[in-house]
LOVEX-861042 format. One record per residue: x, y, z of N, C-alpha, C, O in turn. Coordinates in steps of 0.05 Angstrom, whole numbers, plus 32768, in hexadecimal, padded with zeros to 4 digits. Layout:
// LOVEX-861042
X|Y|Z|X|Y|Z|X|Y|Z|X|Y|Z .
...
END
This chain:
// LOVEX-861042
73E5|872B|8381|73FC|872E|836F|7412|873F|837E|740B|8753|8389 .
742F|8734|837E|743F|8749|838D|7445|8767|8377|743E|8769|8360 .
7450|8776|8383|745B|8789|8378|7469|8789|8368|746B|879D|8359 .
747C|8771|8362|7493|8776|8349|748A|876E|8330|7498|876F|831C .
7473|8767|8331|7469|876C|8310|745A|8781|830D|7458|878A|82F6 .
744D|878D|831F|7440|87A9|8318|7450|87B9|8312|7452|87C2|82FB .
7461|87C2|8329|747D|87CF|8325|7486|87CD|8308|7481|87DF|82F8 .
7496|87B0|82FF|749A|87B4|82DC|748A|87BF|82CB|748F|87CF|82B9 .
746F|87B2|82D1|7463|87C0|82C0|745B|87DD|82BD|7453|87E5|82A8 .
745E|87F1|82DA|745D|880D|82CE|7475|881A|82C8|7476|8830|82BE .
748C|8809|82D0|74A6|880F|82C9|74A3|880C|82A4|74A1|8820|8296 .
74A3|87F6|829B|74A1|87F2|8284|7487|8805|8270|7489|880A|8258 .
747A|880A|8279|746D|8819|8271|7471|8833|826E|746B|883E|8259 .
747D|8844|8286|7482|8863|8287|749E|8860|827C|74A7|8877|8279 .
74AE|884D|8274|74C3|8851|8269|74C0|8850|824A|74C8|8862|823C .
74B0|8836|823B|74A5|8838|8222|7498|8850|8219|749E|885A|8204 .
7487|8859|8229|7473|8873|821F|7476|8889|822F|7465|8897|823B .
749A|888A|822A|74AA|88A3|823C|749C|88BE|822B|7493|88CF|823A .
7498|88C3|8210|748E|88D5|81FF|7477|88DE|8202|7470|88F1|81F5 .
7460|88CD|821A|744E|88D7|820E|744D|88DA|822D|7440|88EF|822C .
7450|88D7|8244|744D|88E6|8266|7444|88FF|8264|7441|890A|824E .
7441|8908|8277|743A|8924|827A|7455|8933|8289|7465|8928|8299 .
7455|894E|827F|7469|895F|827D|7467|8964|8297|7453|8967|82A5 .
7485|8966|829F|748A|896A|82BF|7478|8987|82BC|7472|898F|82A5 .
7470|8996|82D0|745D|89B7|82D1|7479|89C3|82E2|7478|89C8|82FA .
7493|89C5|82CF|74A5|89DE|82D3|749F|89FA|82D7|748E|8A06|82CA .
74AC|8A04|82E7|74AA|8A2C|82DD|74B8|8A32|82C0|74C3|8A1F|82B3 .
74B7|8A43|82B9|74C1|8A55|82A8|74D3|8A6F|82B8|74CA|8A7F|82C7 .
74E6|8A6E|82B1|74EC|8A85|82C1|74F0|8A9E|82AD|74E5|8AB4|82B0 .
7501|8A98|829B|7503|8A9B|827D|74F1|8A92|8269|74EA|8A7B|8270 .
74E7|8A98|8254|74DA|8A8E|823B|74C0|8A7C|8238|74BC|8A6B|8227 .
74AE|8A83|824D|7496|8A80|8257|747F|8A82|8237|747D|8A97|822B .
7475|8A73|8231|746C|8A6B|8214|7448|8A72|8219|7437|8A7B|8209 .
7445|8A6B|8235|7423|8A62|8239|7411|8A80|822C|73FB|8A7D|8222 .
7419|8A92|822D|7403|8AA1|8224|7414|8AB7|8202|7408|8AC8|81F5 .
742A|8AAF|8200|742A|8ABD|81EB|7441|8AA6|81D3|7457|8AAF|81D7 .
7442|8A96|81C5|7451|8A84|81BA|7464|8A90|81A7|745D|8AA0|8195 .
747D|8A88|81A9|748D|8A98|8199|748D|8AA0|8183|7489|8A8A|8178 .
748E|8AB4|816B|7488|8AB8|8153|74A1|8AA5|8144|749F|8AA2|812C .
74B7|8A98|8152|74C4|8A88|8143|74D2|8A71|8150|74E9|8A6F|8158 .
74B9|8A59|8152|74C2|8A48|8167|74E2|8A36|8160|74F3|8A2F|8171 .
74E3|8A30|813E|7502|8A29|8140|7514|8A3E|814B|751F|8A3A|8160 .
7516|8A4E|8143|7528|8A5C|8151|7524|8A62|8174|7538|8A6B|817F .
7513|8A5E|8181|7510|8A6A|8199|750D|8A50|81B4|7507|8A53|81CB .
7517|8A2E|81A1|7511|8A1B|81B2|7530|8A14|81A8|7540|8A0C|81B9 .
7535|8A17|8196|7550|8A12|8194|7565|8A12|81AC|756C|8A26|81B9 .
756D|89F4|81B0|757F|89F6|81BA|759D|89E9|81B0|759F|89D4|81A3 .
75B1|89F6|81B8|75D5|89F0|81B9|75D6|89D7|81CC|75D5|89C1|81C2 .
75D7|89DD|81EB|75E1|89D6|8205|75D7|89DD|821A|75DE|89EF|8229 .
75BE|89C8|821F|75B9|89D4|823C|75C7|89CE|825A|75D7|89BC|825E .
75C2|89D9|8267|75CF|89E2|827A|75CA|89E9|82A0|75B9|89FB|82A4 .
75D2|89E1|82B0|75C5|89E8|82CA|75C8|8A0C|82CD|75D8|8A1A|82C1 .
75B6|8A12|82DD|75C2|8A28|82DE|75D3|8A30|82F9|75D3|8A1D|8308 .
75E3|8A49|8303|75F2|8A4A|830D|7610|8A44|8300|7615|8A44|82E8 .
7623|8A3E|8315|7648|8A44|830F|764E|8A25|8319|7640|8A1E|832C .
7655|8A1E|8316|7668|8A10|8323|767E|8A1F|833A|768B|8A33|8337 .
767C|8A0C|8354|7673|89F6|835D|7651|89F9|8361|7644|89E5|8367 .
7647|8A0D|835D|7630|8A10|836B|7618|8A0D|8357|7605|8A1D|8356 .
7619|89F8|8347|7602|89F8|832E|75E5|89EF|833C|75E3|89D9|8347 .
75D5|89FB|833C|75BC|89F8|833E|75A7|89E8|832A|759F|89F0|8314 .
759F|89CF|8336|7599|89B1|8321|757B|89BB|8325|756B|89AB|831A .
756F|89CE|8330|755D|89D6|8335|754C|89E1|831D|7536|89D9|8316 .
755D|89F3|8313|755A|8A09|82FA|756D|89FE|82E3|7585|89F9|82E7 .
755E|89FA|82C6|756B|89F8|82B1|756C|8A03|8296|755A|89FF|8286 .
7588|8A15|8290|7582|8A2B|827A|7582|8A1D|8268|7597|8A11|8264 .
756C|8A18|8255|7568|8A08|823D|7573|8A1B|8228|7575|8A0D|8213 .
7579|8A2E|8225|7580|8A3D|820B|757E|8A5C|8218|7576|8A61|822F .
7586|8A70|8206|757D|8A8E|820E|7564|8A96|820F|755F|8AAC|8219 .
7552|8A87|8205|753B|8A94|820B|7531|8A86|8227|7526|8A94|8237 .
7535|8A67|822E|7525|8A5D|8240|7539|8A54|8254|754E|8A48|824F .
752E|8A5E|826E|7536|8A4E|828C|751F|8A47|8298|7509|8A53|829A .
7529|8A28|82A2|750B|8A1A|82A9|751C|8A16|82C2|7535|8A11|82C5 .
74FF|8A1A|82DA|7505|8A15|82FA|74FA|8A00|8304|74EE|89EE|82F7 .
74FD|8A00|8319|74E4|89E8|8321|74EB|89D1|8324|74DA|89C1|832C .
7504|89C9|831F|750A|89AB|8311|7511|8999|832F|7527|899D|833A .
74FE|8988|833C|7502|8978|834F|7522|8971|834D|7531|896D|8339 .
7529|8972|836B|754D|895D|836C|7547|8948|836E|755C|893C|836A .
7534|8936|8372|752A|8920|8376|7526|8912|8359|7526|88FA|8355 .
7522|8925|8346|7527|8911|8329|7540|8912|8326|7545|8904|8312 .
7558|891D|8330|756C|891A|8328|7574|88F3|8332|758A|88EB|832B .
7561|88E1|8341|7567|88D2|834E|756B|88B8|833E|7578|88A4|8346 .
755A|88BD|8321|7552|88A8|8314|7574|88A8|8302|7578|88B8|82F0 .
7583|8899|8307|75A1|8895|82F7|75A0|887E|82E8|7596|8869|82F1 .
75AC|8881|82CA|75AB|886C|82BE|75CD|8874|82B6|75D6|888B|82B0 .
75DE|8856|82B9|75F8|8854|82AC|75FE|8868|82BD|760A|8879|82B0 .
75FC|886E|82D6|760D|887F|82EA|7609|889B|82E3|761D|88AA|82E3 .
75ED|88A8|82DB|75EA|88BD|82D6|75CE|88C1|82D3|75C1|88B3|82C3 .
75C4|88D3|82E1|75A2|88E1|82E5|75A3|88DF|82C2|75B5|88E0|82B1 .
758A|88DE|82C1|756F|88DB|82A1|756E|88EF|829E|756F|88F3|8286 .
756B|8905|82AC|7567|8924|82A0|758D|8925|829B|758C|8939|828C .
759F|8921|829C|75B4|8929|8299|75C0|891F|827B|75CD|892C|826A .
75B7|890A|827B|75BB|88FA|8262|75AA|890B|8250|75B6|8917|823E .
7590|890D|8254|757D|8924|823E|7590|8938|823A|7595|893B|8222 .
75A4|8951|824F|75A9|8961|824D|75C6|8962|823A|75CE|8972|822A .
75CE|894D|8242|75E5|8942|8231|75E1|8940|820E|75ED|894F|81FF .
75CC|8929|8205|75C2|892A|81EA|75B8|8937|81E1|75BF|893B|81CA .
75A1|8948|81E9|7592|895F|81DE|759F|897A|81DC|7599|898F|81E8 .
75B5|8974|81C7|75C6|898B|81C4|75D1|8985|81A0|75CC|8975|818E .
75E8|89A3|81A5|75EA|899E|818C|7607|899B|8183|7614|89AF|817C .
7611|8984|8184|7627|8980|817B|7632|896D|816C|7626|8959|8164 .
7651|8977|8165|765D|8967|8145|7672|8953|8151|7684|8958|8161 .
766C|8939|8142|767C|8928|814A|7698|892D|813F|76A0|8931|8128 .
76A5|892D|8157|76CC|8930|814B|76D3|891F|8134|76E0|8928|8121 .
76CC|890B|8135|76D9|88F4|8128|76CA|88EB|810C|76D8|88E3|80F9 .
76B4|88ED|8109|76A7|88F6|80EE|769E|890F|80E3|769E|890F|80CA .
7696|8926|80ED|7697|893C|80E7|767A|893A|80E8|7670|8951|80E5 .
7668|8927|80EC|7647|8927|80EA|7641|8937|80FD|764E|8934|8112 .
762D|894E|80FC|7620|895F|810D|7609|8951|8118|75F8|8948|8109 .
7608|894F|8139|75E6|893E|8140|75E1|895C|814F|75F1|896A|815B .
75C7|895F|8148|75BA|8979|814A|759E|8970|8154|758E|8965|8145 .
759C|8973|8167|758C|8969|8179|756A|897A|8170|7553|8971|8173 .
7573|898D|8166|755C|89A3|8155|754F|8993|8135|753A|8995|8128 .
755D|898A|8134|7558|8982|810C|754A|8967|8115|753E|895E|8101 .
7549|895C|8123|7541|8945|8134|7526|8955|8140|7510|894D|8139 .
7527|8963|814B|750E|896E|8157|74F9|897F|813E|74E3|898A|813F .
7503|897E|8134|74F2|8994|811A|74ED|8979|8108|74D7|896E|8109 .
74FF|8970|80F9|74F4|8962|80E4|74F0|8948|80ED|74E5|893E|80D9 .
74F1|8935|80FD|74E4|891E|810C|74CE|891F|811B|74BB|8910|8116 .
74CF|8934|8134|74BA|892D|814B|74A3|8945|813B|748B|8943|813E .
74B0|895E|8128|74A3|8972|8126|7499|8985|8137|7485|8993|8134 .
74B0|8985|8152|74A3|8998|816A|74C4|89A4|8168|74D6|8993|816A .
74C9|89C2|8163|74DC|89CB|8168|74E3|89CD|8191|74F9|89D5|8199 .
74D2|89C7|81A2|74DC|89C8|81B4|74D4|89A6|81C3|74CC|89A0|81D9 .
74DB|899A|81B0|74D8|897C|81B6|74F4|897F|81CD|74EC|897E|81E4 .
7512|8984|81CB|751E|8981|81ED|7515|898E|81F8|7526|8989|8209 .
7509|899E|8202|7502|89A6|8213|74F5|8995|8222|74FA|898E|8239 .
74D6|898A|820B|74C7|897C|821C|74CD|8966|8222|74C0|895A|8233 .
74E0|895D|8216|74E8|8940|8221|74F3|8945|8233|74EE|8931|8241 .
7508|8959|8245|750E|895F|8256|74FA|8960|8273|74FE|895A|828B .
74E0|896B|8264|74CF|896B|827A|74BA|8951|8288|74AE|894B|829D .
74BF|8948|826A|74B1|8927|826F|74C7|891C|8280|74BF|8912|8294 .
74E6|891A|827D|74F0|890E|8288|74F2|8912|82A7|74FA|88FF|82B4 .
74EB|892A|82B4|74E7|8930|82C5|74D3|891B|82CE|74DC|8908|82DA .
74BC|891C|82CA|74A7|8906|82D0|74B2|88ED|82D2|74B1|88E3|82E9 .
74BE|88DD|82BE|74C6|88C9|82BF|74D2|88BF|82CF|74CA|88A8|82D6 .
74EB|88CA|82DD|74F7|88C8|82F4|74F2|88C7|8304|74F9|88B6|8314 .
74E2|88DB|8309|74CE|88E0|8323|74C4|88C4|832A|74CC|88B8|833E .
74B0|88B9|8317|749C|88A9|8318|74AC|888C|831C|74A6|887A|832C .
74C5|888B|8307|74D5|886F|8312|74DB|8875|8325|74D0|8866|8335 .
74EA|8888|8331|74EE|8883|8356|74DC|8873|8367|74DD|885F|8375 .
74C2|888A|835C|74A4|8883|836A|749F|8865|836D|749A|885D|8384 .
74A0|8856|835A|749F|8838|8353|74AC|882D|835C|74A2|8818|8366 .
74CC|8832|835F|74E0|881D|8367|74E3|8825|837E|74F6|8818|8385 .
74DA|8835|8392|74DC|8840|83AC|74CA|8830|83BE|74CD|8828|83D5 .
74BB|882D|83B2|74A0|8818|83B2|74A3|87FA|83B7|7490|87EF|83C2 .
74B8|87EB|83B1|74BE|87D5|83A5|74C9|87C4|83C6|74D9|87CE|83D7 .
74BE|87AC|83C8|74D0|87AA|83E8|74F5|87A8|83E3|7504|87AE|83D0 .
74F7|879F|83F9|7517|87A1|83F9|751D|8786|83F0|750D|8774|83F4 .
7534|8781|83E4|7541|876A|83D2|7551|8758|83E1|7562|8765|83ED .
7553|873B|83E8|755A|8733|83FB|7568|8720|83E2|755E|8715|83CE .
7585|8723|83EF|759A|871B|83D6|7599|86F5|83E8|7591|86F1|83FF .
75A4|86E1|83D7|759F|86C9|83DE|75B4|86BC|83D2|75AF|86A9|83C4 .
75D2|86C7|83D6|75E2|86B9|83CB|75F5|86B7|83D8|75F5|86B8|83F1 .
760E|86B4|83C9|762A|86B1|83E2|7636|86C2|83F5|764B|86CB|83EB .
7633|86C9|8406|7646|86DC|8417|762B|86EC|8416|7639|8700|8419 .
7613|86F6|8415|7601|870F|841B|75E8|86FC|8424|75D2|8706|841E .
75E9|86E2|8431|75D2|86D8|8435|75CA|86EB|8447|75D9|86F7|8456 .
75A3|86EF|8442|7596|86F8|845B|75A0|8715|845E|759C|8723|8472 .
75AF|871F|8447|75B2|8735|8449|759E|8751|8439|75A4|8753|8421 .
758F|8761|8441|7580|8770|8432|758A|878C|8421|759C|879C|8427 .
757D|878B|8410|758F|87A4|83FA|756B|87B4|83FA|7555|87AA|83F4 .
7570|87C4|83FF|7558|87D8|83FA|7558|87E3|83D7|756A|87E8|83C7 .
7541|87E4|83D5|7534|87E8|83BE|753B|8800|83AD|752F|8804|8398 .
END
């Protein structure tokens, strides 16, 4: 069997059962949970806007301040690789998993009220943040994998496009 149906199929797979991967194993640099759990996890997973850390020009994609209590390290540049619609998957997470009011209807999407009363994990972005880490990773992994694409049409005969 060649590769491009295995390929779909763990593509299709780690993308369907993006929720249930295993959590990228980030640092904590900030708000480290493993041996003492917060006495008030809505309040202490809560997030506004997360964020790289560092200034501009110099933001570091490395490290990301999820809120005041938590900065998470660790974060491969190599997941930044996986782009969907012209933009890394963890960026898009960092983008929606926030909390803001639409100008134009006044509806608040609160990325928290979504994590509490749906998934029932007050630090559901986070972890989806860290699953998404995995995910990326692992589509690279797959499509990195894949041979090179040999286009067969007008003007690019015999010409190869890498994978």
């Amino acid at each position: 069997m060649s590769l491009q149906p295995k390929a779909g199929r763990a593509l299709a797979a780690l993308h369907v059962n993006y929720e249930q991967v295993e959590l990228y194993p980030v640092t904590f640099a900030r708000g480290d949970t493993s041996l003492v759990p917060p006495p008030d996890p809505k309040s202490f997973y809560r997030v506004e806007q997360m964020r790289f850390a560092g200034k501009r020009p110099k933001l570091d994609k490395t490290s990301l301040v999820y809120n005041a209590n938590i900065t998470i390290t660790g974060i491969p540049l190599a997941a930044y690789e996986y782009v969907v619609n012209g933009k890394p998957a963890l960026e898009w997470v960092m983008e929606r998993q926030c909390v803001k009011t639409d100008k134009a209807s006044g509806i608040d999407n609160d990325a928290n009220r979504y994590a509490i009363e749906t998934v029932g994990d007050p630090a559901y972005p986070m972890r989806l943040f860290q699953r998404m880490i995995t995910v990326s990773l692992e589509t690279m992994k797959i499509v990195r994998g894949l041979p090179s694409l040999d286009i067969q049409s007008a003007g690019l005969v015999g010409q190869s496009i890498p994978a």
